[in-house]
C-alpha positions in Angstrom: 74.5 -11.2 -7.7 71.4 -9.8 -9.6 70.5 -13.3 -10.6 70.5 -14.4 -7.1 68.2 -11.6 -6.1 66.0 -12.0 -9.0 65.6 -15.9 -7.7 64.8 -15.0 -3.9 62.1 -12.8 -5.2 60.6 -15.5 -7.4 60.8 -17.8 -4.5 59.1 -15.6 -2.2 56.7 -14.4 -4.8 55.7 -18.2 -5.4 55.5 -19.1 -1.1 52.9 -16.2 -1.1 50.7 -17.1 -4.1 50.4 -20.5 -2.6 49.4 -19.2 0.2 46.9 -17.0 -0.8 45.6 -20.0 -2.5 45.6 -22.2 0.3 43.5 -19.4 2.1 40.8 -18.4 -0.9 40.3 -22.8 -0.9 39.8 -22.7 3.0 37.1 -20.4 2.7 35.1 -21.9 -0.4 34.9 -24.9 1.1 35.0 -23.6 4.7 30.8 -23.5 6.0 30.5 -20.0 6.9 29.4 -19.3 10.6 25.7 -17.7 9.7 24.9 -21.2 8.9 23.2 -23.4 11.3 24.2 -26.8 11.3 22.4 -29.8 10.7 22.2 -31.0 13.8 21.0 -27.9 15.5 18.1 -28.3 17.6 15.4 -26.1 16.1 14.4 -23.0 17.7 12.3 -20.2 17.0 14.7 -17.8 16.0 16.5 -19.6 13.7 13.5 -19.7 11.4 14.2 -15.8 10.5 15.8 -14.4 9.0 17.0 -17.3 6.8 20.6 -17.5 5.7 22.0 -17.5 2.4 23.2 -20.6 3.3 19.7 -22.3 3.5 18.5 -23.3 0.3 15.7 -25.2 1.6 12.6 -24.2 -0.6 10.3 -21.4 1.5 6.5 -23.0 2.6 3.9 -21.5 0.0 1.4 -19.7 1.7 -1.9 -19.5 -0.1 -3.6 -15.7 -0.3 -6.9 -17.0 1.5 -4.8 -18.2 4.8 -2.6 -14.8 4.4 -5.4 -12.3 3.9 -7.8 -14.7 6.8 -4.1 -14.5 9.0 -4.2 -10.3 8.4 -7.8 -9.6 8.2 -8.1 -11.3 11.9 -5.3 -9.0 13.5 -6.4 -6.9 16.3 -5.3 -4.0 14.0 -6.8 -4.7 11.3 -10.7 -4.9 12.8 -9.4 -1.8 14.7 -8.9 0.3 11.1 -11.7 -1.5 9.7 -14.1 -0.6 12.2 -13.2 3.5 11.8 -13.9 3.3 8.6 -17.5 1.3 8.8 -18.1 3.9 11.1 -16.9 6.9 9.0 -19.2 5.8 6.0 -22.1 4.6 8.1 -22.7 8.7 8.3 -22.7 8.9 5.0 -25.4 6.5 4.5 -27.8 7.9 7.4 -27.2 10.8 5.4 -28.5 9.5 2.2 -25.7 9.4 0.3 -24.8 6.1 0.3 -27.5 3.0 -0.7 -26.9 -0.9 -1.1 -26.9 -0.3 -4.7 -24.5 2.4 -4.8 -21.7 1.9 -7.4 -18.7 2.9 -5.3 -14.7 3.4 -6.4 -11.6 3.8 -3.3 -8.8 5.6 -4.5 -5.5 5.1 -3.2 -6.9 2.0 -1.1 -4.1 0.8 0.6 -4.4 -2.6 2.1 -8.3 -2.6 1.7 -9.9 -1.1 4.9 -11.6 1.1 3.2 -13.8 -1.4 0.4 -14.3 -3.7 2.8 -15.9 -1.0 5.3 -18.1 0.0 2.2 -18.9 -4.1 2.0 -19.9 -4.4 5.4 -22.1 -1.3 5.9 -23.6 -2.9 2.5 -22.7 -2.3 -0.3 -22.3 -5.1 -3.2 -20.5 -3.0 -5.9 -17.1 -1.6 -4.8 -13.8 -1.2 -6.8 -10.7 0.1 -5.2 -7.9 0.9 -6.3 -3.8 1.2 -5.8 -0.9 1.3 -7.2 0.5 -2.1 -5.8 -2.9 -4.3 -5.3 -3.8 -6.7 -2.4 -6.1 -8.8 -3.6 -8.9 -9.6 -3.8 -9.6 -6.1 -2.2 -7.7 -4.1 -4.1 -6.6 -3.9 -7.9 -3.5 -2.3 -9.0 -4.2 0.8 -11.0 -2.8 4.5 -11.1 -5.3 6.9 -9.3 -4.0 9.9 -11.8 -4.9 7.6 -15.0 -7.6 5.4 -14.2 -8.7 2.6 -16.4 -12.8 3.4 -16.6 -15.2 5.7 -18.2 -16.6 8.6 -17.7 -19.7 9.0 -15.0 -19.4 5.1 -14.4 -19.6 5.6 -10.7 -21.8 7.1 -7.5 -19.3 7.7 -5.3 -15.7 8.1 -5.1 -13.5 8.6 -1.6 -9.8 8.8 -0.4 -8.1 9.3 2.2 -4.9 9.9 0.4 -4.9 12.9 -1.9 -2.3 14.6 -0.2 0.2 11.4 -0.9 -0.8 12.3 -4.7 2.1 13.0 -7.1 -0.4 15.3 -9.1 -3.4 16.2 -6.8 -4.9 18.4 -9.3 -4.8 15.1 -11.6 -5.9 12.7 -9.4 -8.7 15.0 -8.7 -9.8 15.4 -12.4 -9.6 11.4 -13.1 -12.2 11.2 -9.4 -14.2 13.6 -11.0 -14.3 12.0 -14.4 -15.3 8.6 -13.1 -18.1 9.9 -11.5 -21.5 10.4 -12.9 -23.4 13.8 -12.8 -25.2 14.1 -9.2 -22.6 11.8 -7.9 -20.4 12.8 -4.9 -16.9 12.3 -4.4 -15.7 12.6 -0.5 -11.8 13.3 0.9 -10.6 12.7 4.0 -7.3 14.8 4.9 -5.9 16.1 8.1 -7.6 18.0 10.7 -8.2 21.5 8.7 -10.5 24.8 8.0 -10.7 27.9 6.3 -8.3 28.4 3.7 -6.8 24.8 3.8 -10.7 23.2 3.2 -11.1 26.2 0.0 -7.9 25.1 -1.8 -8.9 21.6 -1.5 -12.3 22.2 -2.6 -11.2 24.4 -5.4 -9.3 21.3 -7.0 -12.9 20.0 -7.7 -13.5 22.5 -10.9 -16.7 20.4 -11.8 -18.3 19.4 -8.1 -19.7 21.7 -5.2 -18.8 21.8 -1.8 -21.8 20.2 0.4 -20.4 19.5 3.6 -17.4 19.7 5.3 -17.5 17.6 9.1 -14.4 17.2 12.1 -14.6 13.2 12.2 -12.1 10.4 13.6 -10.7 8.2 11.0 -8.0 5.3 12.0 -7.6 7.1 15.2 -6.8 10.0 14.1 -8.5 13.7 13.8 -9.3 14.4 10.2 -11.4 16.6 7.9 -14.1 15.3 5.6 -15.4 17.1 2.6 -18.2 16.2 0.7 -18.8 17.2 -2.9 -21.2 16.8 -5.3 -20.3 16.5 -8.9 -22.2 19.2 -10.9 -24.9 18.3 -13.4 -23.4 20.3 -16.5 -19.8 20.7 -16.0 -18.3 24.2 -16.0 
Protein backbone atom coordinates (compact mmCIF):
# COMPACT_ATOMS: atom_id res chain seq x y z
CA UNK A 1 0.00 0.00 0.00
CA UNK A 2 2.85 2.36 0.92
CA UNK A 3 4.60 1.60 -2.25
CA UNK A 4 1.57 2.41 -4.23
CA UNK A 5 1.30 5.82 -2.56
CA UNK A 6 4.87 6.49 -2.71
CA UNK A 7 4.41 5.88 -6.82
CA UNK A 8 1.23 8.29 -7.22
CA UNK A 9 3.31 10.94 -5.54
CA UNK A 10 6.27 10.46 -7.89
CA UNK A 11 3.83 10.55 -10.76
CA UNK A 12 2.27 13.62 -9.80
CA UNK A 13 5.48 15.14 -8.64
CA UNK A 14 6.92 14.44 -12.30
CA UNK A 15 3.27 15.83 -14.26
CA UNK A 16 4.05 19.14 -12.26
CA UNK A 17 7.72 19.62 -12.92
CA UNK A 18 6.97 19.23 -16.63
CA UNK A 19 4.74 21.50 -16.37
CA UNK A 20 6.42 24.10 -14.79
CA UNK A 21 8.83 23.55 -17.45
CA UNK A 22 6.70 23.78 -20.20
CA UNK A 23 5.63 27.23 -18.67
CA UNK A 24 9.28 28.85 -17.72
CA UNK A 25 10.11 27.66 -21.94
CA UNK A 26 6.84 29.59 -23.00
CA UNK A 27 7.92 32.57 -21.47
CA UNK A 28 11.79 32.64 -22.63
CA UNK A 29 10.83 32.28 -25.87
CA UNK A 30 7.49 34.01 -25.61
CA UNK A 31 8.07 38.09 -26.96
CA UNK A 32 6.92 39.93 -24.10
CA UNK A 33 4.03 42.51 -24.73
CA UNK A 34 6.25 45.86 -23.96
CA UNK A 35 7.74 45.02 -27.22
CA UNK A 36 6.60 46.62 -30.41
CA UNK A 37 6.56 44.53 -33.24
CA UNK A 38 8.30 44.76 -36.30
CA UNK A 39 5.77 45.64 -38.34
CA UNK A 40 4.33 48.42 -36.23
CA UNK A 41 3.80 51.53 -37.99
CA UNK A 42 5.99 54.09 -36.33
CA UNK A 43 4.59 56.60 -34.09
CA UNK A 44 5.78 59.21 -31.89
CA UNK A 45 5.36 57.66 -28.76
CA UNK A 46 6.83 54.57 -29.33
CA UNK A 47 10.27 56.32 -29.65
CA UNK A 48 10.24 56.79 -25.64
CA UNK A 49 10.67 55.30 -23.49
CA UNK A 50 12.52 52.45 -25.20
CA UNK A 51 11.96 48.92 -24.15
CA UNK A 52 14.33 46.52 -22.90
CA UNK A 53 13.44 44.71 -25.65
CA UNK A 54 14.91 47.16 -28.25
CA UNK A 55 18.45 46.68 -28.66
CA UNK A 56 18.74 48.86 -31.47
CA UNK A 57 21.92 51.13 -30.85
CA UNK A 58 20.64 54.87 -29.50
CA UNK A 59 21.54 57.96 -32.24
CA UNK A 60 24.78 59.78 -30.94
CA UNK A 61 24.09 63.19 -30.33
CA UNK A 62 27.11 65.42 -30.62
CA UNK A 63 27.52 68.23 -27.57
CA UNK A 64 27.50 71.24 -30.10
CA UNK A 65 23.77 70.20 -31.49
CA UNK A 66 22.77 69.36 -27.63
CA UNK A 67 24.11 72.46 -25.98
CA UNK A 68 22.78 74.74 -29.60
CA UNK A 69 19.23 72.50 -29.04
CA UNK A 70 19.26 73.81 -25.02
CA UNK A 71 20.95 77.10 -25.29
CA UNK A 72 17.92 78.11 -27.88
CA UNK A 73 14.98 77.05 -25.47
CA UNK A 74 12.75 79.82 -24.57
CA UNK A 75 13.93 79.09 -20.95
CA UNK A 76 17.11 79.13 -21.25
CA UNK A 77 17.47 82.91 -22.96
CA UNK A 78 14.79 83.60 -20.17
CA UNK A 79 17.56 82.69 -17.19
CA UNK A 80 20.25 83.91 -19.26
CA UNK A 81 18.89 87.21 -19.75
CA UNK A 82 18.33 87.70 -15.62
CA UNK A 83 21.50 87.11 -15.08
CA UNK A 84 23.17 89.59 -17.98
CA UNK A 85 21.00 91.89 -16.37
CA UNK A 86 22.04 91.10 -12.69
CA UNK A 87 25.79 91.58 -13.61
CA UNK A 88 25.37 94.42 -16.01
CA UNK A 89 24.90 96.48 -12.44
CA UNK A 90 27.84 95.40 -11.44
CA UNK A 91 29.75 96.69 -14.22
CA UNK A 92 27.97 100.30 -14.37
CA UNK A 93 29.19 100.07 -10.94
CA UNK A 94 32.72 99.62 -11.74
CA UNK A 95 33.24 96.50 -10.51
CA UNK A 96 33.27 94.47 -13.37
CA UNK A 97 35.78 95.33 -16.66
CA UNK A 98 36.28 93.29 -19.97
CA UNK A 99 39.49 92.19 -18.51
CA UNK A 100 38.17 91.06 -15.29
CA UNK A 101 39.36 87.49 -14.28
CA UNK A 102 36.06 86.08 -13.14
CA UNK A 103 35.31 82.42 -11.32
CA UNK A 104 31.16 81.04 -10.87
CA UNK A 105 30.75 78.83 -8.15
CA UNK A 106 28.23 76.31 -8.02
CA UNK A 107 27.40 77.10 -11.86
CA UNK A 108 24.83 74.92 -12.61
CA UNK A 109 24.02 74.52 -16.26
CA UNK A 110 26.05 77.65 -17.22
CA UNK A 111 23.69 80.73 -17.12
CA UNK A 112 25.65 82.42 -15.08
CA UNK A 113 29.44 82.37 -17.30
CA UNK A 114 27.77 82.83 -20.16
CA UNK A 115 25.87 86.11 -18.82
CA UNK A 116 29.49 87.23 -17.64
CA UNK A 117 30.57 86.32 -21.61
CA UNK A 118 27.94 88.32 -23.08
CA UNK A 119 28.08 91.57 -20.91
CA UNK A 120 31.97 91.00 -21.91
CA UNK A 121 33.99 89.43 -20.38
CA UNK A 122 36.72 87.05 -22.10
CA UNK A 123 38.11 85.31 -18.89
CA UNK A 124 35.48 83.22 -16.99
CA UNK A 125 35.81 79.87 -15.19
CA UNK A 126 32.93 78.22 -13.58
CA UNK A 127 32.62 75.64 -11.77
CA UNK A 128 30.30 72.46 -10.50
CA UNK A 129 30.36 69.47 -9.25
CA UNK A 130 28.87 67.57 -12.37
CA UNK A 131 30.23 69.85 -15.43
CA UNK A 132 28.31 70.90 -18.68
CA UNK A 133 30.66 71.60 -20.93
CA UNK A 134 32.16 73.71 -22.45
CA UNK A 135 30.57 76.09 -19.77
CA UNK A 136 31.15 74.50 -16.87
CA UNK A 137 34.07 72.30 -15.48
CA UNK A 138 33.55 69.77 -12.80
CA UNK A 139 35.17 70.80 -9.56
CA UNK A 140 34.20 70.91 -5.74
CA UNK A 141 33.41 74.52 -4.73
CA UNK A 142 34.66 73.55 -0.86
CA UNK A 143 38.26 72.38 -2.48
CA UNK A 144 38.97 74.12 -5.46
CA UNK A 145 41.76 73.33 -7.80
CA UNK A 146 43.53 77.06 -8.03
CA UNK A 147 45.72 79.33 -6.21
CA UNK A 148 45.49 81.77 -4.03
CA UNK A 149 44.43 85.60 -5.19
CA UNK A 150 44.20 84.14 -8.92
CA UNK A 151 40.92 85.81 -9.48
CA UNK A 152 38.84 89.39 -9.48
CA UNK A 153 35.75 88.32 -8.81
CA UNK A 154 33.96 85.41 -7.50
CA UNK A 155 29.83 85.02 -7.38
CA UNK A 156 27.13 82.25 -6.54
CA UNK A 157 23.98 81.91 -6.28
CA UNK A 158 24.18 78.71 -4.35
CA UNK A 159 25.80 78.98 -1.00
CA UNK A 160 22.94 78.02 0.85
CA UNK A 161 22.96 74.45 -1.28
CA UNK A 162 26.66 74.21 0.32
CA UNK A 163 27.43 71.16 2.38
CA UNK A 164 30.04 73.37 4.38
CA UNK A 165 29.18 77.12 3.75
CA UNK A 166 31.74 78.30 6.07
CA UNK A 167 34.22 76.20 3.60
CA UNK A 168 32.96 77.08 0.51
CA UNK A 169 33.24 80.54 1.74
CA UNK A 170 36.96 80.31 2.76
CA UNK A 171 38.08 78.45 -0.72
CA UNK A 172 35.86 81.92 -2.57
CA UNK A 173 37.85 83.94 -0.49
CA UNK A 174 41.10 82.22 -1.12
CA UNK A 175 40.85 82.30 -4.87
CA UNK A 176 40.41 85.80 -4.82
CA UNK A 177 43.14 88.40 -4.99
CA UNK A 178 43.38 91.28 -2.40
CA UNK A 179 40.95 94.26 -3.51
CA UNK A 180 38.93 91.67 -5.24
CA UNK A 181 35.18 91.21 -4.54
CA UNK A 182 33.26 88.22 -4.21
CA UNK A 183 29.21 88.70 -4.65
CA UNK A 184 26.28 86.09 -3.30
CA UNK A 185 23.01 85.93 -4.33
CA UNK A 186 20.59 84.23 -1.67
CA UNK A 187 16.88 84.64 -0.93
CA UNK A 188 15.09 87.70 -0.40
CA UNK A 189 16.65 88.79 3.22
CA UNK A 190 17.87 91.66 5.82
CA UNK A 191 19.07 92.29 9.13
CA UNK A 192 20.27 89.45 10.88
CA UNK A 193 20.07 86.95 7.94
CA UNK A 194 22.45 89.50 5.59
CA UNK A 195 25.06 89.79 9.04
CA UNK A 196 25.48 85.96 9.40
CA UNK A 197 26.12 85.71 5.80
CA UNK A 198 28.41 88.41 5.72
CA UNK A 199 30.17 87.24 8.81
CA UNK A 200 31.20 83.99 6.85
CA UNK A 201 33.54 86.28 4.89
CA UNK A 202 36.36 86.57 7.91
CA UNK A 203 38.79 88.29 5.25
CA UNK A 204 36.25 90.58 2.96
CA UNK A 205 34.02 93.65 4.01
CA UNK A 206 30.57 94.17 3.36
CA UNK A 207 30.12 96.96 0.47
CA UNK A 208 26.73 96.69 -0.64
CA UNK A 209 23.89 94.79 -0.04
CA UNK A 210 20.85 95.51 -2.99
CA UNK A 211 16.80 93.81 -3.30
CA UNK A 212 17.30 92.54 -7.15
CA UNK A 213 15.37 89.97 -9.37
CA UNK A 214 17.42 87.01 -10.31
CA UNK A 215 15.69 83.96 -12.54
CA UNK A 216 12.48 85.42 -11.64
CA UNK A 217 12.72 85.36 -8.38
CA UNK A 218 13.29 88.08 -5.38
CA UNK A 219 16.74 87.65 -4.02
CA UNK A 220 19.38 89.47 -2.00
CA UNK A 221 22.77 90.46 -3.22
CA UNK A 222 25.77 91.14 -1.14
CA UNK A 223 28.77 92.59 -2.27
CA UNK A 224 32.15 92.19 -0.55
CA UNK A 225 35.37 93.14 -0.96
CA UNK A 226 38.22 91.06 -0.02
CA UNK A 227 40.51 92.87 2.46
CA UNK A 228 44.05 93.99 1.52
CA UNK A 229 45.91 92.27 4.64
CA UNK A 230 43.87 89.55 5.88
CA UNK A 231 42.75 89.45 9.46
Amino acid sequence: MERNVEKMLNRVSMVFISIGTAIMVIMILQTPKTCIPPEAPSKPHTHFPRSTCDSSPRQHVPLSKKNARIWSSKAWKSRLSSFSTYFLRFRDLGFLHNHTKALCLSAGAGHAPMALSQIGLADITAVELVDSLPLVRRADPHNLPFFDGVFDFAFTAHLAEALFPWRFVEEMERTVRRGGFCVVAVDECGGDDVRDISRLFHNSKLVEVANVTLEGSKRTSLLLKVRDSPT
